[in-house]
Every structure is written in C-alpha cells, then in structure tokens.
C-alpha positions as CSV (number, residue, x, y, z in Angstrom):
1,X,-22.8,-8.6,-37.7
2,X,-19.5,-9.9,-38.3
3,X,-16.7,-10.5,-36.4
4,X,-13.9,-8.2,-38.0
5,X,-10.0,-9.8,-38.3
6,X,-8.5,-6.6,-38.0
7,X,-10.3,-7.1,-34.0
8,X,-7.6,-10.0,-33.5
9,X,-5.1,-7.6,-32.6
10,X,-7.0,-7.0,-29.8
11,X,-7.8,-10.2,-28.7
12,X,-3.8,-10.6,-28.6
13,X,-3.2,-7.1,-27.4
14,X,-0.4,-8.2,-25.3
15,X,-2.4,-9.4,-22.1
16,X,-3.3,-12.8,-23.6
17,X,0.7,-13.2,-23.4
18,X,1.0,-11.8,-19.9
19,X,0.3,-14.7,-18.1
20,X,-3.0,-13.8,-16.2
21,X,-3.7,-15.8,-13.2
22,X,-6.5,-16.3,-10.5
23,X,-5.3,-12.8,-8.7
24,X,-5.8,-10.2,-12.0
25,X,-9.0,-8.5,-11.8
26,X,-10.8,-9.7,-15.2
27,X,-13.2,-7.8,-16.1
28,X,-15.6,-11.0,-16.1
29,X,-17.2,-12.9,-19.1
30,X,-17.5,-10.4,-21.5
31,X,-13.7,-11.0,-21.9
32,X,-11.9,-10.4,-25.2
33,X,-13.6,-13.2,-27.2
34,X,-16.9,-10.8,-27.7
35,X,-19.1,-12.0,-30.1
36,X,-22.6,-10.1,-30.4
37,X,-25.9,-10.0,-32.4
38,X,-27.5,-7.0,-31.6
39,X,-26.8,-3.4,-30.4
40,X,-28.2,-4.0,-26.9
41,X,-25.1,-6.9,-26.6
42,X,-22.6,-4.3,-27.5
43,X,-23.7,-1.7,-25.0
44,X,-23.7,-4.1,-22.6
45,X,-20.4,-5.3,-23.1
46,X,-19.1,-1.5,-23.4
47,X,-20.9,-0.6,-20.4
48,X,-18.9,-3.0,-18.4
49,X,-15.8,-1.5,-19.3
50,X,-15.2,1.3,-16.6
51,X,-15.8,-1.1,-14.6
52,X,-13.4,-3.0,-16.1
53,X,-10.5,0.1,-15.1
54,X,-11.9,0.5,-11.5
55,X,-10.5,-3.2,-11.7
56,X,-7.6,-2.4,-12.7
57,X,-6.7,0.3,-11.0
58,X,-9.3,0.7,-7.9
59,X,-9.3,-2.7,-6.4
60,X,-6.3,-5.0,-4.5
61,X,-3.3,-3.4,-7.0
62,X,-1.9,-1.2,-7.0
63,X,-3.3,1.3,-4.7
64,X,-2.6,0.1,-0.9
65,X,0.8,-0.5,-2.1
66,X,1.2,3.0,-3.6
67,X,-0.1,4.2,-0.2
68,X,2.4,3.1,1.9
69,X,5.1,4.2,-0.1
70,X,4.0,7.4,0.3
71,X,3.4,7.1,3.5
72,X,0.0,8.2,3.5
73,X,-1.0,5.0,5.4
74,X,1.4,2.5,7.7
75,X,0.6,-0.9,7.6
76,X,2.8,-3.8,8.6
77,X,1.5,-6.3,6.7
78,X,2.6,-8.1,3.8
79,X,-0.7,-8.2,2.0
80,X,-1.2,-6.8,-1.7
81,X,2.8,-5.8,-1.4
82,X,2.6,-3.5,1.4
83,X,5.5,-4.0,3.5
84,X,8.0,-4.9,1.1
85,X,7.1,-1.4,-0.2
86,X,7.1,0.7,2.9
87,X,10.0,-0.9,4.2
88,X,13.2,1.7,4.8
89,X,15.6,1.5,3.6
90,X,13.6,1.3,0.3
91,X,14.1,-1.6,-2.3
92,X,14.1,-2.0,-6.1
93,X,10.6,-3.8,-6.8
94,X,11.1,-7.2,-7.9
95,X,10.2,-7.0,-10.9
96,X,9.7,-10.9,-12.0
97,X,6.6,-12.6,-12.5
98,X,6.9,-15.0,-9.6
99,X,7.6,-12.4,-7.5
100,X,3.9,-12.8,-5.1
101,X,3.2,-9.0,-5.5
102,X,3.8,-9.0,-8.8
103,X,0.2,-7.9,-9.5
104,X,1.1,-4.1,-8.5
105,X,2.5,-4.3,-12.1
106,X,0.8,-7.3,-14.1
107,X,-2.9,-6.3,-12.5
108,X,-3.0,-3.0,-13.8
109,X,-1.0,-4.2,-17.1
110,X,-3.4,-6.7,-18.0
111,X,-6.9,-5.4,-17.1
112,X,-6.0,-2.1,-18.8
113,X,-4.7,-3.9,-21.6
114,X,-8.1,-5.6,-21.8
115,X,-9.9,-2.9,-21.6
116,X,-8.5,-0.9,-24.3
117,X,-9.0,-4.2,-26.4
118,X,-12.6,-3.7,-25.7
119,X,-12.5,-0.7,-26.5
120,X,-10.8,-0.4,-29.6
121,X,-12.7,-3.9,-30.8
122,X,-15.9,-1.3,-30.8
123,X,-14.5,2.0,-32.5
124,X,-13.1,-0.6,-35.1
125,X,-16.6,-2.5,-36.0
126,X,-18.0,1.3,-36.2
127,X,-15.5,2.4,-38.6
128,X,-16.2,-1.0,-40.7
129,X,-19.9,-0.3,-40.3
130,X,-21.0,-3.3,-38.6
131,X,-23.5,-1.8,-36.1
132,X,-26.9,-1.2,-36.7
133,X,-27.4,1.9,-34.2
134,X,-31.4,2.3,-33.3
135,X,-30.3,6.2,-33.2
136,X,-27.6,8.8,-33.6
137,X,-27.9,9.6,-29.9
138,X,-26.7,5.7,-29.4
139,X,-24.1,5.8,-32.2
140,X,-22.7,9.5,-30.4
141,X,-22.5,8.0,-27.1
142,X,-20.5,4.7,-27.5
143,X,-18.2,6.4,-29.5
144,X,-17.5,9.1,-26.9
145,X,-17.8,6.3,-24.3
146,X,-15.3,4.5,-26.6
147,X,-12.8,7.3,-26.3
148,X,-13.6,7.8,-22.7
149,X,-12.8,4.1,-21.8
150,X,-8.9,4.7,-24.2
151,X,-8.4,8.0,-22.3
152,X,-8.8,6.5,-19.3
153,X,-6.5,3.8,-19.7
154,X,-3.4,5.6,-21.4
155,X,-4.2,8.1,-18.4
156,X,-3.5,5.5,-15.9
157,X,-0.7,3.8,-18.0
158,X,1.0,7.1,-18.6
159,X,1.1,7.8,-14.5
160,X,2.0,4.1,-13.2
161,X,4.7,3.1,-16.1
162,X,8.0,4.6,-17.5
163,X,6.5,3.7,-20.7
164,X,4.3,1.4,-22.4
165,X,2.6,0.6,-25.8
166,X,0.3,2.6,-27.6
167,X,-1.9,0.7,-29.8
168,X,-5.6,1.7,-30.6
169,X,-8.2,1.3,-33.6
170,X,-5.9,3.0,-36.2
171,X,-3.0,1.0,-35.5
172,X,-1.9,-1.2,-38.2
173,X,-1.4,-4.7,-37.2
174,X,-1.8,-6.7,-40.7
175,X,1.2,-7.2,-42.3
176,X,0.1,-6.6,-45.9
177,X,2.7,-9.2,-47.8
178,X,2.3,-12.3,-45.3
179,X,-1.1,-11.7,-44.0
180,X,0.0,-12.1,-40.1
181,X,-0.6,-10.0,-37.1
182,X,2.1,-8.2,-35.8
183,X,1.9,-7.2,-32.4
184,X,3.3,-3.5,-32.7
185,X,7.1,-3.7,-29.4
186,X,7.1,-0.1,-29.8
187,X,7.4,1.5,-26.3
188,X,5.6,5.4,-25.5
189,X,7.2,6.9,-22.4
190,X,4.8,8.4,-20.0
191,X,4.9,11.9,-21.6
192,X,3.9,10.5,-24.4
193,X,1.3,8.2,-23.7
194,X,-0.4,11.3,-21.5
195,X,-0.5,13.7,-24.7
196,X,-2.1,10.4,-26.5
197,X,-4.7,10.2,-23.4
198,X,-5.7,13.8,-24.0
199,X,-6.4,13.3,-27.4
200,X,-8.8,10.5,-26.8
201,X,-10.6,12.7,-24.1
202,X,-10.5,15.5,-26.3
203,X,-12.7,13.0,-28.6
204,X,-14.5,11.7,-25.8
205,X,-15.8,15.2,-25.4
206,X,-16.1,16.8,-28.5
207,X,-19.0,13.4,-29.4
208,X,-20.8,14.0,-26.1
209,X,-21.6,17.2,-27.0
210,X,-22.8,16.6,-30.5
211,X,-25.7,14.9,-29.4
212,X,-27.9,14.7,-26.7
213,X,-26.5,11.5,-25.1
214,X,-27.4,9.7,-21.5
215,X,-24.9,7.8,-19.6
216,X,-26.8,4.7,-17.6
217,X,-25.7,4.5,-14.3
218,X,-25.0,0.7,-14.2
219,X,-22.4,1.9,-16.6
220,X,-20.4,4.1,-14.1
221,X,-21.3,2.7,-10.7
222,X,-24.3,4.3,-10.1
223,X,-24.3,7.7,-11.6
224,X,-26.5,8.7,-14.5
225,X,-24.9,11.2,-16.7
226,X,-26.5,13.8,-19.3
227,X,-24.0,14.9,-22.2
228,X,-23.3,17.8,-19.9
229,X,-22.4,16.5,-16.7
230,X,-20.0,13.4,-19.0
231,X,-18.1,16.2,-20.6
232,X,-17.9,17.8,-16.2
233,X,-16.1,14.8,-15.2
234,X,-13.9,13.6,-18.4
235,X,-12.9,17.2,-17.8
236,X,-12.1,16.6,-14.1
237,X,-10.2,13.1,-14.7
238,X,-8.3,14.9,-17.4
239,X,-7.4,17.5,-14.7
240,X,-6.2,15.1,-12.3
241,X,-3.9,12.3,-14.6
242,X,-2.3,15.4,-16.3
243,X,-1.3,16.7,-12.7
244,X,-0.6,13.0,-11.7
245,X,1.9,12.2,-14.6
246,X,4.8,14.5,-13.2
247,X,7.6,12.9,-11.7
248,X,9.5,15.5,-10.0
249,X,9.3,19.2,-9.5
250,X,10.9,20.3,-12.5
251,X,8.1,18.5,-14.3
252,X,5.4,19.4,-12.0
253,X,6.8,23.5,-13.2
254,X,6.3,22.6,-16.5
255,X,2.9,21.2,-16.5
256,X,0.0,23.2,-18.6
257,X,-1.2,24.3,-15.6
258,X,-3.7,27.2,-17.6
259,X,-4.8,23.7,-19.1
260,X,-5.3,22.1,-15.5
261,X,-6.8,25.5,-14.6
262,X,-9.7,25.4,-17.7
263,X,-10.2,21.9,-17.1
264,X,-10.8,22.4,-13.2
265,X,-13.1,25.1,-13.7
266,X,-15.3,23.1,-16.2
267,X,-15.6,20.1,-14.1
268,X,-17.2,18.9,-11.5
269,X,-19.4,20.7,-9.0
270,X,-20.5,18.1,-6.5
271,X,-18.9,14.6,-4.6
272,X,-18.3,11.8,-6.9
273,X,-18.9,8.6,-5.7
274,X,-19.2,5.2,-6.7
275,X,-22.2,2.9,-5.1
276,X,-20.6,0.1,-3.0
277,X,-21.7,-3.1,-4.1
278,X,-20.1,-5.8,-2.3
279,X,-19.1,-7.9,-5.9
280,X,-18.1,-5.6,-8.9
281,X,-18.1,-2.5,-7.2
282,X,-15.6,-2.0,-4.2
283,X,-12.4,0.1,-3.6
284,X,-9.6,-2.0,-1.1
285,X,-8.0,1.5,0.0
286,X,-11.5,2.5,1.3
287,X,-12.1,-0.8,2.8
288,X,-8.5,-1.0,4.6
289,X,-8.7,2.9,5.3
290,X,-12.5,1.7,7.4
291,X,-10.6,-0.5,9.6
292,X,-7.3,0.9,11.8
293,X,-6.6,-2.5,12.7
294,X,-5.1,-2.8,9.0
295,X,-3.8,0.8,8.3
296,X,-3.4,3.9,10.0
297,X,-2.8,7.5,9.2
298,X,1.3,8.2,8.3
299,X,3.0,11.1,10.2
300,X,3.6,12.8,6.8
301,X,-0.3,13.3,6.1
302,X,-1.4,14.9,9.8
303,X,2.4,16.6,10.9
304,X,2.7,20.0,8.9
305,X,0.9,21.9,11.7
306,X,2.0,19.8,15.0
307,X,2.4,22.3,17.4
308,X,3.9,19.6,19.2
309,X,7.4,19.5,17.9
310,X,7.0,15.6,18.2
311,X,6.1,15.2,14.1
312,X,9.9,16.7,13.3
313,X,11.3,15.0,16.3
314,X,10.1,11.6,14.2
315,X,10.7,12.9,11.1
316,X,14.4,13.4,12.1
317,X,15.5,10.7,13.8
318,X,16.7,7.9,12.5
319,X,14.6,4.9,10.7
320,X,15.3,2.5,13.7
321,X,14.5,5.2,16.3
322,X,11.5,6.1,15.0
323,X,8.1,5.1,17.2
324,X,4.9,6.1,17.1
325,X,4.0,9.7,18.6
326,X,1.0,12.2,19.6
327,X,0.7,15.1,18.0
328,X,-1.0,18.4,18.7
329,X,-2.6,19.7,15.5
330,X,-5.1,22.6,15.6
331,X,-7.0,21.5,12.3
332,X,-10.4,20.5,13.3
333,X,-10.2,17.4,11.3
334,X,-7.8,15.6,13.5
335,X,-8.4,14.4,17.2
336,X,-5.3,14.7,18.2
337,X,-5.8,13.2,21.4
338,X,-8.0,10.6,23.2
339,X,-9.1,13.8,25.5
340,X,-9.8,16.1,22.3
341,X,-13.5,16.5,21.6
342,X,-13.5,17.1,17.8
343,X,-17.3,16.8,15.7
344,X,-16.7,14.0,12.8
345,X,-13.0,14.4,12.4
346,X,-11.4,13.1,9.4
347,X,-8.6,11.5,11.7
348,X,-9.1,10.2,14.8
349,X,-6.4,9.4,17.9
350,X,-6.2,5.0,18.4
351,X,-4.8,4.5,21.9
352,X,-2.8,1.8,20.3
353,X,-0.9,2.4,17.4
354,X,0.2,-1.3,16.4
355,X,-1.8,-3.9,14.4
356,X,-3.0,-6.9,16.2
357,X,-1.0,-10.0,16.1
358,X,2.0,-8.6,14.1
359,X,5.0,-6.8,16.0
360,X,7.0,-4.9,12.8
361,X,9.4,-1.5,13.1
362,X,8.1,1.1,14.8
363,X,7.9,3.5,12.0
364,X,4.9,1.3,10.8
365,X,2.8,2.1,13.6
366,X,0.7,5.4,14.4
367,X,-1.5,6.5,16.6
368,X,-4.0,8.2,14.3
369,X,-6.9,5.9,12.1
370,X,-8.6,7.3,9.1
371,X,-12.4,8.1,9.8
372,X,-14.0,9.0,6.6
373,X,-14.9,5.8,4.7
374,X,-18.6,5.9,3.8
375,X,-18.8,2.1,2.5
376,X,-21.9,2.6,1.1
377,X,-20.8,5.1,-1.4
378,X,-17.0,5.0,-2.3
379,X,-15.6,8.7,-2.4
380,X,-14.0,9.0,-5.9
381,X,-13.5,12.9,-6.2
382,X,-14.6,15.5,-3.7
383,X,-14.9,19.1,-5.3
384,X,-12.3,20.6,-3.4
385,X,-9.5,18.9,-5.7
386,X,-10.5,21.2,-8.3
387,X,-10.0,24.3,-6.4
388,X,-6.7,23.1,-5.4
389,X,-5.6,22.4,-9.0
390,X,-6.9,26.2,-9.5
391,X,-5.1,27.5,-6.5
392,X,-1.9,25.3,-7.7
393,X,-2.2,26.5,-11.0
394,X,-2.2,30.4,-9.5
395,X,1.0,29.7,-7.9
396,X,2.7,28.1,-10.2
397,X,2.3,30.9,-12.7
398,X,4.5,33.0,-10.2
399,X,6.9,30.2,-9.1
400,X,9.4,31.5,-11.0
401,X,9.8,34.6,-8.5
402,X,8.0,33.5,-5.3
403,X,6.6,37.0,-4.5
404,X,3.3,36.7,-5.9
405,X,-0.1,34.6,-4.9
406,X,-2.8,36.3,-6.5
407,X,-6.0,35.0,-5.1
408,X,-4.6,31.8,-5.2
409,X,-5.6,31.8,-1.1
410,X,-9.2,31.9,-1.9
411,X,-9.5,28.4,-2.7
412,X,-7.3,27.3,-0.4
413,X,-9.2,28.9,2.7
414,X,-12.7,27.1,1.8
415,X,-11.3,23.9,3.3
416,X,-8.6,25.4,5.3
417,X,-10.9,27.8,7.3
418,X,-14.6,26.1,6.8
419,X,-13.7,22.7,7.7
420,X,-10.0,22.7,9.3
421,X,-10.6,26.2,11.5
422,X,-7.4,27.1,10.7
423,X,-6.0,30.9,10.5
424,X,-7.2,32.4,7.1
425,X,-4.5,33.1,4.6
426,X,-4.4,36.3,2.9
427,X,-2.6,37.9,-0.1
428,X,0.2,38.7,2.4
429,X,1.0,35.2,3.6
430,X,3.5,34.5,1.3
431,X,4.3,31.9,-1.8
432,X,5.8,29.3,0.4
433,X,3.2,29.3,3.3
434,X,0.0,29.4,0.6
435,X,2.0,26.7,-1.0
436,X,2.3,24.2,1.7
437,X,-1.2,25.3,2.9
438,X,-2.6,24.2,-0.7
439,X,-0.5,20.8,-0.2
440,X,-1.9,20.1,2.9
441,X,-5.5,20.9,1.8
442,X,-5.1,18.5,-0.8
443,X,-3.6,15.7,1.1
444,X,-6.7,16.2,3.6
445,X,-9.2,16.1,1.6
446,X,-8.2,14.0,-1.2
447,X,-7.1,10.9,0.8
448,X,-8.6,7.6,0.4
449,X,-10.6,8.8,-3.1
450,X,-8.7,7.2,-5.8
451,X,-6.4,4.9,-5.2
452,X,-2.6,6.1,-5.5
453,X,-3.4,9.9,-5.3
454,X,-1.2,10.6,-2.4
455,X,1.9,8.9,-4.1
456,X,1.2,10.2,-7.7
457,X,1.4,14.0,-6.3
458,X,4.2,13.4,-3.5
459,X,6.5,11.9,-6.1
460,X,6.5,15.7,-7.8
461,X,5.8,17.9,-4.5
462,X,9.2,16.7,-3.2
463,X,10.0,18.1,0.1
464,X,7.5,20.6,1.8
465,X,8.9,24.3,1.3
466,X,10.0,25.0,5.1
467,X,10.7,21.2,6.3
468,X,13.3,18.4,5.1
469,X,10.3,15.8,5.2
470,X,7.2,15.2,3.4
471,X,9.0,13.5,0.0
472,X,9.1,9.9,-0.7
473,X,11.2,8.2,1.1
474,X,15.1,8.0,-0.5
475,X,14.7,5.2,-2.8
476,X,11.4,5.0,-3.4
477,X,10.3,4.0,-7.0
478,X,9.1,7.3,-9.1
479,X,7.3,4.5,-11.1
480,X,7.3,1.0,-12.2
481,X,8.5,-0.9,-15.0
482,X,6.9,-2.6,-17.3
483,X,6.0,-6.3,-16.2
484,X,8.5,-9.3,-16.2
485,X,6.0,-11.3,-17.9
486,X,5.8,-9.0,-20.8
487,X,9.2,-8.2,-21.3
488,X,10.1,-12.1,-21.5
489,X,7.1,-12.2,-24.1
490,X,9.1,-9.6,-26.4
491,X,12.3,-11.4,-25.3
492,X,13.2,-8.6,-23.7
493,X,15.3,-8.1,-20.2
494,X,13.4,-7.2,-17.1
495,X,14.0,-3.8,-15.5
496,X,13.3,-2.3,-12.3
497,X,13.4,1.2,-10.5
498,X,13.9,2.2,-6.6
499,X,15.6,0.6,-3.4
500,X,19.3,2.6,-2.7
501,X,21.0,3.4,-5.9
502,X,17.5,4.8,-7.4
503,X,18.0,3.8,-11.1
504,X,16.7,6.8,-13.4
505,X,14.4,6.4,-16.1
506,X,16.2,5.2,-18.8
507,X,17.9,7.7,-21.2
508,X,15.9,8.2,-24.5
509,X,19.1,6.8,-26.3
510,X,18.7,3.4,-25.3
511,X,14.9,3.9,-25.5
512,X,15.5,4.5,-29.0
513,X,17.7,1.7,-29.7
514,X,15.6,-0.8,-27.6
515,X,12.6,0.3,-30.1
516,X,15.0,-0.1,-33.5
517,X,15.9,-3.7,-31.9
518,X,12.0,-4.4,-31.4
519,X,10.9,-2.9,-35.0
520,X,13.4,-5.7,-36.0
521,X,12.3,-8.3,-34.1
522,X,8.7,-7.8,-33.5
523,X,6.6,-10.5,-31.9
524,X,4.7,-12.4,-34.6
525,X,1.6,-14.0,-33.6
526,X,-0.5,-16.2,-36.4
C-alpha cells in the first residue's frame, strides 16, 4: 500500500499549525504520519482513535472548566482554568495562546483536528482502493467506524465553538493549475457543523447495519459491540450533541425534538461506561468529582427543592455576601446534613465546605461533595438521559401553550420517585412543575458522566421556570472562539466571548465577509 498525496491535507489539517505543546492530549504514536503495510496496522491505528476524542474532550480540557462555569462544581483552584472561569463577575476568556489555560480551546482544537485527520486519511485510502480487506465484514466496519470517529468530532466542535472548519475526505485540497495544497479558511457555524455531524452518523449507521460487524472493546474502552448495540449508542450520542448544541431557549424550542425523541428510544438500554485504566483511559471530572477536597457540589445542582429557604437566600444575595449554607432537601440522593442517614446518596454533607490550604470567595465553597465516582468504571451515559430527552421532547411539543404534559411525567417519576422518593407527578402537575422536575432529574443523574454536560444544557435551560436562578452566571461565555493560535495561522484577529458586556456571536454578515476575505487569501502550504 501506498501512501496517497491527497492524505497530506490531513497531515496539515490545521493542528500541525496550532502550536501543540507538552499539555495537548496527543493521541500517542500513531500520530498523523501513519504509514502501514497491512490491514491489521490500519485497524489498529483506527481503533485508537476514540480514544483519541476521549482525549480531547474527556481528559484535563475542557470539562472541569466547563463545570464551574455552570456551577455544577465549585472549586477554588486555578488548575485546568477553573477559577478564572468561575470567577463572578464573569470574564471574556483570554483568548491568546500564551494565555496558561489556553488548552480549554487549543486541547480540544488540536486533538479533534487530529482525529478527523485520521479519520479521513482512512475513508480516503478506501475510496482510492489501497486496502486489502480480509472480509466485507472488516471493510463495513472501519468505514462505519470511520464515520463514527467524523461524527463524533463535528459533534463536539459544533457544541464547544461558534464555528469551525469542515473539511473531510471529499474535500478538495489540490489546487489543480499549481499542484499545491490549500488548506480550505472556510468557517461552519455550530448549526452547521451539527447538521454535517448527523450526516456522518447517519453513515456510521446505515454501514453497521449492512453487515454483521464486531466492535473490539480495546477500541472503545472496554465495551465489545455487535452491529446492533454500535447503531444503540451512535443513536444515543446523536441524541445528546443534537440537544447539546442549543445556545439559548429559543434554540433549545426549535430543536428536532421528534428527532431526539426516535433517537432516544433506539438507544441505549443499560449504563455506559468506560474501564479506568490509569494511562489512556481516565476522565479528570470523575477523578476531581472522587475527591471533595478539589470540588464540591454548586448550590444550583442540589437547591430546587430546599425546603430550607437558605438555597434562595444564597442565590439572592449578592456575589460578596454569598457563603456557604445547609440545605434541607427531601430527595433521597442528598444527605443534607451530617445527622441525616441517607443509603448511598449521590451527595453527601462535608462539615467543611472550603478546600485545604487555599482561602478564595465564599461563593466557591459548599458544603455538599459528589459521591458517585466509580473509578474503576468511568460513568459515560446512564439510561435515564434518554428518558429525559423523551420526556423533554413531550413537553416541548406543547410549549407553545403550557397546558399540556401528556405522559411526559412517566419518565420523569422513574428517577424522581424510585431513586429520589420524591412526590409522584401526575398528568395534573402542570407544564412548569413537570418541567423543572425533568431538569432536575437530569442534572441528578447526568452529573459527572461526560464532561461539560451540565454547562452544554444550562446554557439553553436558562432560568428555572418558578425561580430567578439556575442560568449561567451574567457573563458567562455561551461558547468559545476559535483558538488564538489558529486565527494568527490564517492571519486572522483573535476573538473572544463572555465577562460583562457578553459579546454575541458574530452576525452572519461579517461571517460571510470574513469567509470572502479567507477564499481570497487562503493559507497555502507546499
């Protein structure tokens, strides 16, 4: 087999220009320079490459930053670009590459950049027949794995970025009169790039179920797939990007939610998780969330049912007066208090709500610790999402009038009243209280499973129904800009979002005109 020139582009597929340094999660030697001689060397370099996006989007960046924003977790410290992004008032992000938390932006850039190179590298040495597959069940599955890996990564562009480049195996990159590669300056806005993502899991799916295929489980941390049970969870990572990419609650509306709906029901049945490893495979969210000396539970995650008062009292008083507080919640999953007997709660009451050896605001500090990290097993997806997108899905198709929740309560009671012991809710409990409820379910049981989850839905959730609290903080970035580094690489200006004055996304005008400028001027590589 030979090496294809067409594969250059993505060997230069922007990350070789985005100044990668000892902090980006690389996704080891397989690298972009893959050479190979047989089909086992292929599948083993394309079976690294979920891997390869639990890297980028899984490990140090961006999630614990993404969690304090939301204020799913407090933390005080600076590490991986936490307090600089829980601090309120809320700043822009410093968007320039010697910024030291520039890896919330450049880690997931790069490593999902490299990752689609992979990718793409593969579906084009198929399309210019270089492989010898030993079967058509082996040529079926890395082409579907192939997609997989390019709907994964759009997925996870699409939700992070305003926008970013679109660039797969059909792209042309060879300019036909001079012979040189053109790297394609073209940005996608989020919107965009998701309906791109769909169309490469629609791919993903449509190959896994024309043969009989087996995913290995070294391939996706431990979990050996048929072509059924691969199609179950493309289905449910479809689900949850396509609820993710929403960044407000007009958008949230006008999400495909019978889609969402489909795709929930056809996914997965039972926990997801990844096997713990100690060296490739690892989640830092998990591992902080194990340890309430590093992060503790945020008010806006445990309050909706204080029947103390105290989680409004914090909620509205001012930044500076806030300090940490006991609550009384009746959900079964939270020990309120160091007296309350509660059997394996999710949350548990720490006697002392600050961080050793660090003294920040009060509004950092908590007195409640996360208590469901299994380390052995990382949590990835529990089942329950998947009713929640169903019972979201229900009200949303009467959100319009308010009046109406169908048996949307169903799916919200079998967390609600199994595992929380809370009151039942019934077709009489109204939009806005089945709503909330749902909310609340979801933030129970989805945190610390993927990384960012808790910021990705709170962005678009805005304000709970019946309280002025439970939004991102004024200020907070609805999603990042593209890197410094790259920007400079297609001399281009830096941009940021967030702090005081939130800057919006920019208008499509000067999208448009930013793209003309870059068709113009497009970064030439020989």
């Amino acid at each position: 087999m030979k090496l294809t020139k067409v594969l250059l582009i993505v060997l230069i597929s922007f990350v070789l220009n985005s100044c990668f340094d000892a902090d980006d999660e690389l996704s080891g030697p397989s690298g972009f320079f893959w050479d190979y001689e047989n089909m086992d060397e292929v599948e083993e370099v394309m079976g690294q490459q979920f891997q390869s996006w639990w890297n980028a989007t899984q490990k140090n960046y961006p999630g614990p930053a993404m969690s304090v924003m939301s204020m799913e977790f407090v933390s005080p410290y600076a590490t991986y670009g936490m307090y600089d992004m829980a601090r309120i008032p809320r700043e822009e992000f410093q968007n320039d590459q010697n910024y030291t938390y520039h890896h919330i932006v450049s880690s997931p850039w790069n490593v999902l950049y490299e990752t689609i190179a992979v990718a793409n590298r593969a579906l084009i040495d198929h399309n210019d027949g270089n492989f010898d597959y030993e079967s058509d069940a082996q040529e079926w599955r890395l082409r579907s794995w192939a997609n997989f890996i390019q709907g994964l990564s759009f997925a996870a562009l699409a939700n992070q970025f305003d926008q970013a480049i679109q660039i797969d195996e059909d792209t042309d990159v060879i300019d036909r009169e001079t012979g040189q590669i053109r790297i394609p300056a073209t940005f996608r806005d989020y919107d965009q790039l998701m309906e791109f993502a769909t169309t490469k899991f629609e791919s993903a799916r449509i190959k896994a179920q024309t043969e009989d295929i087996t995913i290995p489980a070294e391939w996706l941390g431990g979990n050996e797939l048929d072509s059924d049970e691969f199609v179950k969870l493309i289905n449910t990572l479809e689900a949850r990007f396509l609820v993710q990419n929403a960044r407000d609650w007009d958008e949230r509306t006008e999400l495909n939610w019978e889609r969402i709906r489909q795709l929930a029901e056809d996914g997965i049945e039972e926990s997801f998780y990844i096997e713990n490893d100690g060296d490739q495979w690892w989640s830092r969210i998990h591992q902080l969330a194990s340890d309430p000396d590093w992060v503790k539970a945020g008010y806006g995650v445990i309050g909706l049912y204080d029947e103390s008062g105290q989680a409004d009292e914090w909620f509205n008083s001012s930044v500076e007066e806030r300090s940490p507080v006991e609550i009384q919640n009746p959900d079964l999953r939270i020990q309120s208090n160091a007296d309350e007997d509660v059997d394996d709660p999710y949350i548990t009451f720490a006697d002392n709500p600050g961080f050793p050896g660090i003294s920040r605001e009060g509004y950092l500090k908590s007195h409640y610790a996360f208590n469901r990290s299994e380390m052995d097993y990382i949590r990835f997806i529990n089942p329950s999402e998947l009713d929640l997108y169903i019972a979201e899905s229900i009200l949303q198709e009467y959100e319009g009038s308010r009046q109406t929740v169908s048996n949307s309560y169903n799916y919200v009671n079998k967390t609600r009243a199994e595992s929380g012991g809370l009151e039942e809710l019934d077709v009489n409990s109204g939009w806005e209280k089945v709503y909330d409820a749902m909310r609340y379910e979801f933030i129970m049981e989805t945190m610390v499973t993927a990384a960012g989850m808790h910021y990705f839905n709170t962005r678009s959730w805005g304000n709970f129904q019946e309280k002025d609290w439970g939004a991102l903080p004024e200020g907070t970035p609805q999603h990042f800009p593209v890197p410094a580094a790259e920007m400079n690489v297609l001399d281009r200006a830096p941009y940021t979002f967030g702090g005081s004055e939130f800057m919006q996304p920019l208008p499509a005008v000067i999208l448009e005109s930013m793209n003309a400028a870059s068709d113009r001027n497009s970064a030439v590589r020989r």
